[in-house]
N, C-alpha and C positions, 0 to 999 in steps of 0.2 A: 314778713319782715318789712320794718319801716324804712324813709329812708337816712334815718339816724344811724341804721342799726348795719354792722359790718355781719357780712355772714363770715361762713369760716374760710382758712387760706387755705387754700391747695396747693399742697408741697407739687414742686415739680419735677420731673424725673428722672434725677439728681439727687433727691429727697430735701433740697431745700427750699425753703418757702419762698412766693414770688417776692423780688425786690431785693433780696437781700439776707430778709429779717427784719426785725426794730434794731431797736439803736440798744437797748437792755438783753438782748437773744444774742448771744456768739454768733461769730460770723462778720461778713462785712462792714456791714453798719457798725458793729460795735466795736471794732477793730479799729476802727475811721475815726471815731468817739472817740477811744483812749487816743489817739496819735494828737488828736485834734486838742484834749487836754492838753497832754504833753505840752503843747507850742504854747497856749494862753498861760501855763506855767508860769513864763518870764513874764508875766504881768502882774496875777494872779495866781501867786506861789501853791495854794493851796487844792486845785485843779488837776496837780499831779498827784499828790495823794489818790482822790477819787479816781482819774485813770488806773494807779495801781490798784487800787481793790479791787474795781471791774475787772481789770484784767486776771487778779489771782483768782475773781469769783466766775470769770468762763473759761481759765483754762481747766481741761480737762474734760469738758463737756463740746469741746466745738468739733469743726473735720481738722483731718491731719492741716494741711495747709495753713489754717487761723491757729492753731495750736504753736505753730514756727513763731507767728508773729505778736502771739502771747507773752510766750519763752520770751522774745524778742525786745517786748516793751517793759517787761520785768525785769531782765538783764543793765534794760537802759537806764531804770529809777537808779537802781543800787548801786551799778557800778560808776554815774552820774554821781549821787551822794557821797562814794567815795576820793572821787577824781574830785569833787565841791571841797572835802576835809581836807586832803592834801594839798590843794591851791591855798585855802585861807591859811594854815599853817607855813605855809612857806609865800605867804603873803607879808612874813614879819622880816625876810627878808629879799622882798622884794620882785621877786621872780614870780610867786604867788600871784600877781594881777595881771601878767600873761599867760598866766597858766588857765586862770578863770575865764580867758577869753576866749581859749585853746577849746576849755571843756565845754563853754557854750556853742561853736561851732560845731563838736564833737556832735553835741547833742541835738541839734538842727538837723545835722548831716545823716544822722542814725533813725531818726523823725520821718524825715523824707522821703529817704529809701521805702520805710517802711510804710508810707501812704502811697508811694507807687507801686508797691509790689501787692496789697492788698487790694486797689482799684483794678489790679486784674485777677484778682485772686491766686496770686501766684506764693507761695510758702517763702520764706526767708532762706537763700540757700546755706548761713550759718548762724543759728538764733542763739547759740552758743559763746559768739564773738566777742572780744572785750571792745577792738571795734570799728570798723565800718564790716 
């Protein structure tokens, strides 16, 4: 082996790989990834999209625990998109543009939790939530 060349990882005994994982393997890292979309979102709209496919494309395959905060970040697109329609609609009269600022914190606040509770790998205690 050169030293270009990575040998293989050795799961730990846990069964998960050291580090984490990558950033494309369920689990930490890539739990971290979607949250971390999520937030550049509000700059670059199109960021949450690709956290939501990652995240439909490792749920089911990760440990219980990242499976909560799967649930968790797919919960937050859609139910975010819906809370987005009913502010702009009721943006015409006028309550609408505090309601958008409501859902933006919503959306922060649901973000957050969910990068603290992943850096310890701790499960979401209700990934179910509409929300906090």
């Amino acid at each position: 082996m050169s030293l270009h060349e990575e040998g293989p990882r050795t799961p730990l005994p846990g069964g998960s790989p050291p580090n984490g994982g990558g950033w494309f393997e369920p689990g930490k890292n890539n739990i971290m990834l979607i949250y971390g979309l999520y937030l550049v979102s509000a700059i670059v709209g199109v960021t949450a999209f690709v956290g939501l496919i990652m995240a439909y494309m490792s749920r089911g395959t990760a440990q219980p625990w990242a499976e909560t905060h799967y649930t968790w970040a797919i919960r937050t697109f859609w139910i975010g998109v819906l809370y987005t329609i009913i502010s702009s609609i009721l943006a015409l009269v006028a309550i609408g543009f505090l309601l958008m600022i409501l859902v933006a914190i919503w959306a922060i606040v649901r973000i957050i939790a969910g990068l603290q509770k992943a850096s310890r790998e701790e499960p979401m205690p209700n990934p179910q939530s509409w929300l906090f």
